[in-house]
C-alpha positions as CSV (number, residue, x, y, z in Angstrom):
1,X,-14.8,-66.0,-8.3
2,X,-13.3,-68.5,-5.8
3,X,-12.1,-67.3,-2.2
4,X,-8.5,-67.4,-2.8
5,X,-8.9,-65.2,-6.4
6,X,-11.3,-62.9,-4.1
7,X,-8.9,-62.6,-1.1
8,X,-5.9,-61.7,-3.4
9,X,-8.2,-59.0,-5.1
10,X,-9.3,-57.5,-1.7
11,X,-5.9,-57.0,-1.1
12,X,-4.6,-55.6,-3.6
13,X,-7.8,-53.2,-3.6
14,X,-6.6,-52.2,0.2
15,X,-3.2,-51.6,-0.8
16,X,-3.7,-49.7,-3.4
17,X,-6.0,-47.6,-1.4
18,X,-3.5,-47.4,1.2
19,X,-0.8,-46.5,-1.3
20,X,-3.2,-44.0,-3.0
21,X,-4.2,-42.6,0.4
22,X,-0.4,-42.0,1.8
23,X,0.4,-40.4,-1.8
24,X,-2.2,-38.2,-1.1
25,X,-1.2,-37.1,2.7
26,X,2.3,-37.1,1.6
27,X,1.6,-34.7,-1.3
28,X,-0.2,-32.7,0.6
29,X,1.9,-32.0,3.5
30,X,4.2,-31.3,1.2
31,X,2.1,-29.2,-0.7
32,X,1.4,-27.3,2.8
33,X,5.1,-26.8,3.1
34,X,7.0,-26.4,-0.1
35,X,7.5,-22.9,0.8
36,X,9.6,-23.5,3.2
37,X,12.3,-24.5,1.3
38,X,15.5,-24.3,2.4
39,X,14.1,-23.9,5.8
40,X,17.2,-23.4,7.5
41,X,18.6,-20.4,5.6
42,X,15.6,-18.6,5.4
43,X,14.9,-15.8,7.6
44,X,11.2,-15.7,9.3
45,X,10.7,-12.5,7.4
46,X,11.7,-14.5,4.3
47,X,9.6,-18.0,5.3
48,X,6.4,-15.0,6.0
49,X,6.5,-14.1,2.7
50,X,7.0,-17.3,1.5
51,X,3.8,-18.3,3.1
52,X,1.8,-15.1,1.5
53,X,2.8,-16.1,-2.0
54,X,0.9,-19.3,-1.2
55,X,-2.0,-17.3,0.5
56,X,-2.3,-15.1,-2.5
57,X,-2.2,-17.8,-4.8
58,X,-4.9,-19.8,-3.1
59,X,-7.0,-16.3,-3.3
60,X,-6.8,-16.5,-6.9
61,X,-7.9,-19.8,-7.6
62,X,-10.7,-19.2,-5.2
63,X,-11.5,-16.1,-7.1
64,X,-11.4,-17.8,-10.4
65,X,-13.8,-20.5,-9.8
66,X,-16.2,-18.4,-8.2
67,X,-16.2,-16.3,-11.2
68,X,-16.1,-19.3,-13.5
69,X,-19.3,-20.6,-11.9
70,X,-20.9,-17.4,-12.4
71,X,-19.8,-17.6,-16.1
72,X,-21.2,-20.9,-16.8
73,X,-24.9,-20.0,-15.9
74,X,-24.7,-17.3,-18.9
75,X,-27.2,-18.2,-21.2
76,X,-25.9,-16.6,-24.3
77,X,-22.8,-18.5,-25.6
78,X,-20.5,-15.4,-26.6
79,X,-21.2,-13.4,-23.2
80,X,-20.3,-17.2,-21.7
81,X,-16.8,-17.5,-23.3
82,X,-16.1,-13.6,-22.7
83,X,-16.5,-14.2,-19.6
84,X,-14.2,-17.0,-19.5
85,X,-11.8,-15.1,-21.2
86,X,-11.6,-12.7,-18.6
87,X,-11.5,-14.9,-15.7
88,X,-8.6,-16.7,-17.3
89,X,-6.7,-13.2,-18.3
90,X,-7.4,-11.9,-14.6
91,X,-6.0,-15.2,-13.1
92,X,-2.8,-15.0,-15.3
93,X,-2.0,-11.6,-14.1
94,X,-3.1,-12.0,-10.5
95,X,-0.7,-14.8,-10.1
96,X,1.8,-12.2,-11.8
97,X,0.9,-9.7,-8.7
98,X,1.5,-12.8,-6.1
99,X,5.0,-13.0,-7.2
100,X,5.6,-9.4,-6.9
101,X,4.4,-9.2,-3.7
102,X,6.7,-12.0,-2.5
103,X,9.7,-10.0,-4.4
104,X,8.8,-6.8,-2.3
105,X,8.5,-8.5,0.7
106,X,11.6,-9.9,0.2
107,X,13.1,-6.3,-0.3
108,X,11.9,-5.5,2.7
109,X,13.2,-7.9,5.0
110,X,16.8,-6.8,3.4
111,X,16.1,-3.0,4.1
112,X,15.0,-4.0,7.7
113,X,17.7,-6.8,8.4
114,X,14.7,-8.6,9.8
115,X,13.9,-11.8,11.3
116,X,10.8,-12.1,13.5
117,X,9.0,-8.7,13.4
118,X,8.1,-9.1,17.1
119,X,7.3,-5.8,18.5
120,X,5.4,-6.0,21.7
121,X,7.7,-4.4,23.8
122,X,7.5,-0.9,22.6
123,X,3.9,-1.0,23.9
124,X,5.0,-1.5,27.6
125,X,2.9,1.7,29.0
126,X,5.9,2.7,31.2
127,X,7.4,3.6,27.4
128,X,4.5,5.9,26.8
129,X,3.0,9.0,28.0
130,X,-0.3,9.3,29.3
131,X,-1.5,12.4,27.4
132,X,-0.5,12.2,23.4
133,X,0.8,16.2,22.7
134,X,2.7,17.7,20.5
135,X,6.0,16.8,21.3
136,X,7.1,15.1,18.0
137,X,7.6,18.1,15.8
138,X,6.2,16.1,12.6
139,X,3.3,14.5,13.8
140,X,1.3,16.5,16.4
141,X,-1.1,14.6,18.5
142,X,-2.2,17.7,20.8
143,X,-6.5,18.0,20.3
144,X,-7.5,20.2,18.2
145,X,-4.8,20.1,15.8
146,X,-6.0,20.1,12.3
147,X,-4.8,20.5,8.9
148,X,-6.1,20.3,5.1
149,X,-4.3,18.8,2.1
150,X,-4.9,18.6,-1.4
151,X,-5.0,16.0,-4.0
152,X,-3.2,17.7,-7.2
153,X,-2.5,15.9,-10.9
154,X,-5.5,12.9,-10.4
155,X,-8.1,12.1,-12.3
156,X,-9.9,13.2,-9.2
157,X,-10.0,16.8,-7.2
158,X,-9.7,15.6,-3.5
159,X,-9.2,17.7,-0.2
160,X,-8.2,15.8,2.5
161,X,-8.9,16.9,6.2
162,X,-7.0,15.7,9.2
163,X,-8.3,16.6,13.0
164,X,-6.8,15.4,16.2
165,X,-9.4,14.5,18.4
166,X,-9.8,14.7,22.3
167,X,-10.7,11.0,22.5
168,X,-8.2,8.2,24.2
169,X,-8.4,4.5,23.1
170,X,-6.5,2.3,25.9
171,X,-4.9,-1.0,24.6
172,X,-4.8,-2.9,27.3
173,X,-2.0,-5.3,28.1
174,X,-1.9,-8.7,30.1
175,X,-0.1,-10.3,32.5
176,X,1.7,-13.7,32.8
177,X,-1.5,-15.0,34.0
178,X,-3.4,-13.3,31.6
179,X,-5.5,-10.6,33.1
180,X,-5.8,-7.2,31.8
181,X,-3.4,-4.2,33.5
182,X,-3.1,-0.9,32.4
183,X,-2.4,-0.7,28.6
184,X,-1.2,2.3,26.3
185,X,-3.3,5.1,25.4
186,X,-3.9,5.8,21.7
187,X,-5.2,9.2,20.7
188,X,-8.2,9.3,17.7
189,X,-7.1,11.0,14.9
190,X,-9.9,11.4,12.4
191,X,-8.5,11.4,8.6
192,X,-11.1,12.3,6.0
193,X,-10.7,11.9,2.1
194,X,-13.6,14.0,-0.2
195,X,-13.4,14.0,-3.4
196,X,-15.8,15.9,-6.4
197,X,-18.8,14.1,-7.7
198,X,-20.3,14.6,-11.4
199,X,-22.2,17.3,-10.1
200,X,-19.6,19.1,-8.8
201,X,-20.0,18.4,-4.7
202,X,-17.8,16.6,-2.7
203,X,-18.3,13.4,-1.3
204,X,-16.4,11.1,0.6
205,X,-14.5,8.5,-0.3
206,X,-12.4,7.2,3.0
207,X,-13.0,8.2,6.4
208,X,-10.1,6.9,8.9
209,X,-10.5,7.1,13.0
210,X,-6.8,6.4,13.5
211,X,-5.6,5.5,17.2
212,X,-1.4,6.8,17.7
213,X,0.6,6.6,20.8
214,X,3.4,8.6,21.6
215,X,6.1,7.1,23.3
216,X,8.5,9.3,26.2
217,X,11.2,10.1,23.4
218,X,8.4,11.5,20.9
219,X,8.1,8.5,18.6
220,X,4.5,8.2,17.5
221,X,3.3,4.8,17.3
222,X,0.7,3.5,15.3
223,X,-1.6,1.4,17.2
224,X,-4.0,0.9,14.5
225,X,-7.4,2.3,12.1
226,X,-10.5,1.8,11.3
227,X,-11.0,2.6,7.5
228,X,-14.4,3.4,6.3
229,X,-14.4,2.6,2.1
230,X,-16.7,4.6,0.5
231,X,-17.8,4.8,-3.7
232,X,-20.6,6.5,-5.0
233,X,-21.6,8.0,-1.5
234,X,-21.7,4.6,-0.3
235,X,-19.8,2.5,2.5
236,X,-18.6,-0.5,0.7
237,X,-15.5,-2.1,2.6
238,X,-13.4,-1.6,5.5
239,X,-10.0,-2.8,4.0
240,X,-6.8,-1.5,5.8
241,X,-8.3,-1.6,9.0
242,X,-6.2,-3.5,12.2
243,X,-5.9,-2.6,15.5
244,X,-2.8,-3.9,16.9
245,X,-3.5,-7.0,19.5
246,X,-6.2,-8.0,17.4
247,X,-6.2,-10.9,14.5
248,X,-2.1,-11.1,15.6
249,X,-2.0,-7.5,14.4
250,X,1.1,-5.5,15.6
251,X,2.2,-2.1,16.0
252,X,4.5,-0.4,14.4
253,X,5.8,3.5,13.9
254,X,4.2,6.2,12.3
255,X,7.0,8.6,12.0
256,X,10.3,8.9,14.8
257,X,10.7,12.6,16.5
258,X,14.8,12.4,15.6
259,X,15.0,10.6,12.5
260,X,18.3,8.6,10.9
261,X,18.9,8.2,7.5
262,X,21.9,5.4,8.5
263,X,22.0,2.2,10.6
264,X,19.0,-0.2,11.9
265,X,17.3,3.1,12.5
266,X,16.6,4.1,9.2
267,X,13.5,2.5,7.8
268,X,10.5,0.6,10.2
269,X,7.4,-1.2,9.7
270,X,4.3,1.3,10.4
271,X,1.9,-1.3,10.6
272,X,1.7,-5.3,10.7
273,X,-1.1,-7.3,9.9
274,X,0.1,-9.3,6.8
275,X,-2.4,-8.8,3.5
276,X,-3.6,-5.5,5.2
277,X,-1.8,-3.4,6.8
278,X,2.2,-3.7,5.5
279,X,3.4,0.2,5.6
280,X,7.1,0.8,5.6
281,X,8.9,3.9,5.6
282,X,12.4,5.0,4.9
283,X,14.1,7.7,5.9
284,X,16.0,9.5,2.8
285,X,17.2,12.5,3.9
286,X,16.5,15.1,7.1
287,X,17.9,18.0,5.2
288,X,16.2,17.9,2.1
289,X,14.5,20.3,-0.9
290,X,11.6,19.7,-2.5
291,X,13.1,18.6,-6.0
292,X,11.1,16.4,-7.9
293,X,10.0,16.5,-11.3
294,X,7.4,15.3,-13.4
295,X,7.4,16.0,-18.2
296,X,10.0,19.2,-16.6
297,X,7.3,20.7,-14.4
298,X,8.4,21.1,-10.3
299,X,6.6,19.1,-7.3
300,X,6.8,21.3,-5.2
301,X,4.5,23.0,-2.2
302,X,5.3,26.9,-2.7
303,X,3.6,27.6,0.6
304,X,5.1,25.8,2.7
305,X,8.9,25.9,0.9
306,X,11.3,23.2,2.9
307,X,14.5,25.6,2.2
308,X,17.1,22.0,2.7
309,X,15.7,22.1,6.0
310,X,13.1,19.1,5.7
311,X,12.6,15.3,6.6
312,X,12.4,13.0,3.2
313,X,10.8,9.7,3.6
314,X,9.8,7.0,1.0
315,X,7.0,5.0,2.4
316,X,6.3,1.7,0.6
317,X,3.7,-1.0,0.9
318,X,4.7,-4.4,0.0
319,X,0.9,-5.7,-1.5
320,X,1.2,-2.9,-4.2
321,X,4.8,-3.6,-5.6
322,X,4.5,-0.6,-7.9
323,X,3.3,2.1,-6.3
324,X,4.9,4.6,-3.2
325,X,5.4,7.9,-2.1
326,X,7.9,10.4,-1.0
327,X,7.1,12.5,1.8
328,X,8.0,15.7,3.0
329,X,8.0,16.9,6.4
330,X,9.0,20.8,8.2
331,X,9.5,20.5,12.1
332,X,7.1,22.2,13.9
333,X,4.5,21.8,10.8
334,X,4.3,18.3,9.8
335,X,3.5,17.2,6.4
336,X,3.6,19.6,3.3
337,X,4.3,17.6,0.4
338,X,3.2,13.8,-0.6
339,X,5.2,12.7,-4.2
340,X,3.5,10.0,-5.4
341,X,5.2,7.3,-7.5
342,X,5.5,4.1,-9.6
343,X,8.2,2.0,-10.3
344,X,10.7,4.8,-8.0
345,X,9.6,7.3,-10.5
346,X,6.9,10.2,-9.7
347,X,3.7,9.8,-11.6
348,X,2.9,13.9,-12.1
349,X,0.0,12.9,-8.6
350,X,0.7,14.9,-5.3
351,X,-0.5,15.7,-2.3
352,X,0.2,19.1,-0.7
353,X,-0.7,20.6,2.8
354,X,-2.8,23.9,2.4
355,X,-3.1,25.2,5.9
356,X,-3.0,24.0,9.3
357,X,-3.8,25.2,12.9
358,X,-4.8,24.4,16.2
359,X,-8.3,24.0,16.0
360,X,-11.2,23.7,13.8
361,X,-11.0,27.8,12.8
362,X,-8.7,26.7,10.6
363,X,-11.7,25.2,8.1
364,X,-13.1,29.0,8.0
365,X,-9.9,30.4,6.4
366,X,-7.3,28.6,5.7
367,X,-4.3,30.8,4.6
368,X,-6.9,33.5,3.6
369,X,-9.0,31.0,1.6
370,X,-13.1,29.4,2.2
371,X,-12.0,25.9,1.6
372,X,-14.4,24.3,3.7
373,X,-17.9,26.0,2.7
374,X,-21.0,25.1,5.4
375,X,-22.6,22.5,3.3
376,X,-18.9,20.9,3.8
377,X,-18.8,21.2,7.2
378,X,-22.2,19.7,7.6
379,X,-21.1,16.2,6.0
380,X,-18.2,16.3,8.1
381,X,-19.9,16.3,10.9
382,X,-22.3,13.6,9.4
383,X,-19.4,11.4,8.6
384,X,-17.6,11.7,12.0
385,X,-19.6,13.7,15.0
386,X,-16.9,13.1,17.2
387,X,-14.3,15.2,15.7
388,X,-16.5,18.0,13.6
389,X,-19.7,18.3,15.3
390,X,-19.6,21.4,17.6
């Protein structure tokens, strides 16, 4: 090849490279940002989920090739293209999921009229008081409060048990020049799910330290959770745990002590850590009856009747587009009745308060009842010390 022919070819080579190369960075920057179309008439709530459709969709790829690999190193051929199968199937319908997530995060930034969910200032410690009580009249946070629910119309029996512990969590705040000053205190509330094995016993399935704060006009804030996952008697994740100040988490509100069903006031976040913790509750009526239905049969808590007198809530979480629950709430008791549903309509499931009191005694006989037997009370204590252990 003589030097001129081998010159020209060099070039070329280096600017087809070059070309090839800036194709490349072009596509992918592009790539990075083609959810932000539009930029300019999309709200930040809107561009957020924008930018967890692309998340979720870059979960599923990962997810299908890490199963694919798995599926090649099958040795028998059928098992291999089964397996296949199934990757493919679950990709197809977990893309599916990502585009309903983005719909009902979309529907949620209408409800809220949101832009930037920015909501450091309600933690300001001068907004809260420095011993948690009972002062909201549908969430107490005075110690020893405790109360038992239970699971009804589910595959699975389940008693739930709810204590409010003496324990304080501080969040500490900073200053401009970034050193710690005195933060909010959050009180532990320990939230315990059993359910009944094959054999008949209970065992858990979630245990729950939650941390709320409780702001001067009663508003109970939800500073955040640790959720212990548990299957077969065994811990195996801690999804839905945040703790706001953390990973970008925020705060948000549990449940308001004068609650409005109109105006900016009606529905708020509970949570905020996008892809873990995206609670939202609306607030449907504050003089409502229990009156929903499932095949003609009542959902409805006869012991603890709401007689038009209680807060309705819908609460709603964005990463499970289907499912959500109505709640019901008497002042001065708290929850009684949890309407579970899917696509707006209730699924038969509920969840319904049993008894409450203001201690532990409770357990021993709760509305004339031995829900809690001693081997019960034993794995409680086992499963959090600090809130059942004498």
């Amino acid at each position: 090849m003589n030097i001129k022919l081998k010159q020209w070819f060099i070039c070329m080579m280096t600017v087809g490279l070059l070309t090839t190369s800036s194709l490349a960075l072009a596509t992918w920057g592009h790539d990075d940002d083609d959810d932000d179309y539009d930029h300019n008439s999309l709200t930040v709530c809107e561009r957020s989920a924008n930018k967890m459709l692309r998340s979720c969709r870059n979960e599923v790829k990962e997810e299908y090739f890490a199963v694919t690999a798995m599926c090649i190193n099958l040795g028998d051929a059928e098992e291999r293209e089964a397996c296949f199968d199934e990757a493919r199937t679950a990709r197809s319908e977990d893309k599916e999921l990502c585009g309903e997530q983005r719909e009902a995060r979309n529907n949620v930034c209408e409800i809220l009229m949101e832009d930037r969910y920015d909501p450091e200032a309600f933690l300001e410690p001068e907004n809260f008081v420095e011993e948690p009580d009972d002062t909201n009249p549908y969430f107490s946070l005075k110690p020893g409060h405790t109360h038992v629910l239970q699971g009804v119309g589910g595959d699975e029996d389940e008693i739930v048990v709810v204590t409010v512990t003496d324990e304080v969590l501080t969040l500490f705040a900073e200053d401009e020049d970034g050193n710690p000053i005195v933060g909010v205190n959050c009180r532990l509330v320990v939230d315990i799910v059993l359910e009944v094995d094959d054999d008949g016993e209970l065992e858990a399935v979630e245990v729950t330290d939650d941390y709320y704060a409780q702001a001067k006009n009663g508003d109970v804030h939800y500073c955040g959770e640790v959720a212990r996952n548990f299957e077969d008697g065994l811990l195996v994740d801690l999804d839905g745990s945040f703790m706001a100040g953390r990973d970008l988490a925020k705060s948000g509100i549990l449940i308001k002590a004068v609650p409005a069903t109109s105006g900016d006031e009606s529905a708020h976040r509970q949570e905020f850590l996008l892809g873990e913790a995206e609670d939202v509750i609306r607030y449907v009526s504050v003089n409502a009856d229990q009156e929903e239905e499932y095949e003609g049969e009542p959902l409805v808590n006869l012991n603890y009747p709401c007689g038009g007198e209680c807060v309705k809530t819908e609460e709603f979480i964005p990463p499970e587009p289907e499912a959500g629950e109505y709640k019901y709430f008497i002042a001065g008791t708290g929850f009684v009745l949890g309407v579970a549903l899917e696509d707006g309509e209730p699924t038969g499931e509920r969840e319904e308060l049993l008894c409450s009191g203001t201690s532990l005694d409770v357990l021993d006989d709760c509305n004339g009842e031995e829900i809690i037997d001693e081997d019960t009370r034993d794995l409680l204590c086992e499963l959090s010390p600090v809130a059942f252990c004498d």
